[in-house]
C-alpha positions, 0 to 999 in steps of 0.5 A, a space after each residue: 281455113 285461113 286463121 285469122 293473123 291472115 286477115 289482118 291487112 295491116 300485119 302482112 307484107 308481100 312481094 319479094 321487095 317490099 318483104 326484103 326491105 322490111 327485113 333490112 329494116 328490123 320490122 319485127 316479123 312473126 313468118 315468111 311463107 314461101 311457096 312451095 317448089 318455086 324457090 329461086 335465088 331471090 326466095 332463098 336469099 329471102 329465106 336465109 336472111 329471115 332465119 338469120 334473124 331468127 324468123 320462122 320460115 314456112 313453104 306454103 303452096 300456092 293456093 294457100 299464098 293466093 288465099 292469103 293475099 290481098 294484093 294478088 301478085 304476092 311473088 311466091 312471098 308473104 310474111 305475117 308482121 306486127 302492124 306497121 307502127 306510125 310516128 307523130 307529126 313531131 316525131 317528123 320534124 324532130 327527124 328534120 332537125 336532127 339532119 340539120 334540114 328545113 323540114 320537107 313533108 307530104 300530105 295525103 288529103 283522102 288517097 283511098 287507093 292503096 296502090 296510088 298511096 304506095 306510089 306516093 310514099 315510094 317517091 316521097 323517100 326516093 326524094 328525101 321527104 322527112 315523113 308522109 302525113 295521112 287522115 285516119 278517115 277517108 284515107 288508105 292505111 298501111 296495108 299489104 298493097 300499099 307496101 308492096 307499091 311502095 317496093 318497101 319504101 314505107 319500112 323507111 319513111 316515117 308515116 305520121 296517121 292523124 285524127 284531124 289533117 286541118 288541126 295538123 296542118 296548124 301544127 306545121 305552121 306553128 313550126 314555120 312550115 310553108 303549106 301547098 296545096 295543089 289545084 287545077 285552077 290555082 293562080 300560080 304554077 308549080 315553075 313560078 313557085 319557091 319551094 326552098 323553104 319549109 315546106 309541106 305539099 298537099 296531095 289531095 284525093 284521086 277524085 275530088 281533089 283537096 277537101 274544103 278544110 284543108 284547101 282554106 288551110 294551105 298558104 298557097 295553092 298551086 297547079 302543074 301546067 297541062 298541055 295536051 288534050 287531058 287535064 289532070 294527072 293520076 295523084 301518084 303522078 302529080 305527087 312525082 312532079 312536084 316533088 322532084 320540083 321542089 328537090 331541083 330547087 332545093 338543091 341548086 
């Protein structure tokens, strides 16, 4: 039987990178469970930096890990952790001041797939973004898929869960933040769009796109240019382009 601290989705890391990266990170860590017999060089680094941290680790067989996993590809590790702890919008753009930096964010508008969330959040901190904002509903949360997709990107990108996406997208624009939303029939393209300023862009859901709230929210509505015969692009994707687009001109 498994106990129930196992069941808590969002108190559990696995894979070798996202469990590393929560461990360089300080994520305070009840337990690493290693599987038995199968401990190679990367499992006892794992294991070495854990006890030194003075976190218990357990060897578990690899039935119990494949019972405890929700990802399914748990690679021989899982360590049991406090939830993951989300930031405010404010703590955000205080993260932003403190670099001397315009603010540069990401909203998620529904992206219900944790797989395509941890992307998202994996390419977001590779490009510098000061935080991630998602909805409390109709959206993925913080759990074990979505770290191990981000290969523990989100133990060091601030990710702020908010009650009201439209009333935090006033929030933004109180503080002179720019917002983007992008649509496959938006006026502009992503090439004939400034992007230097303070900006937010709105990755809006796998299906459906941007909810109708925070469409009419966004100050401008952009599309990335489609060549060929399919006419949209998986959301982790689109969130790729854009964001490097915006990186290239705001560093130039």
């Amino acid at each position: 039987m498994i106990e129930d601290e196992y069941r808590d989705n969002e108190g559990r890391i696995e894979g070798r990178n996202a469990v590393i990266e929560a461990l360089r990170a300080g994520r305070p860590i009840d337990k690493i469970y290693i599987s038995k017999g199968d401990i190679d060089r990367t499992l006892r680094f794992i294991a070495a930096k854990a006890r030194d941290a003075g976190i218990v680790v357990k060897e578990a067989d690899r039935r119990k890990l494949d019972a405890m996993s929700e990802t399914h590809s748990h690679q021989g590790v899982i360590a049991v952790a406090a939830a993951h702890e989300y930031v405010t919008v404010e703590e955000i753009l205080q993260i932003a001041r403190d670099r001397g930096e315009k603010p540069f964010l990401v909203i998620c508008d529904g992206i219900s797939d944790p797989y395509n969330l941890g992307a998202i959040i994996r390419t977001a901190e590779s490009a510098g973004i000061h935080g991630v904002i998602i909805p409390k509903r109709r959206s993925a949360g913080i759990t074990a898929a979505v770290e191990k997709a981000s290969a523990g990107a989100v133990e060091h990108l601030p990710v702020a869960r908010v009650s009201n996406l439209t009333a935090a997208i006033s929030e933004l624009k109180k503080n002179g933040i720019w917002i983007y939303g992008t649509a496959a029939d938006a006026s502009s393209t992503l090439w004939e769009t400034d992007l230097t300023g303070p900006a937010a862009i709105v990755i809006g859901s796998e299906g459906e796109g941007m909810s109708r709230l925070v469409a009419e929210s966004c100050d401008f509505k952009i599309s990335i240019p489609m060549y060929g015969k399919v006419s949209s692009l998986n959301a982790s994707v689109s969130a790729a382009v854009l964001l490097y687009e915006a990186v290239r001109q705001r560093k130039n």
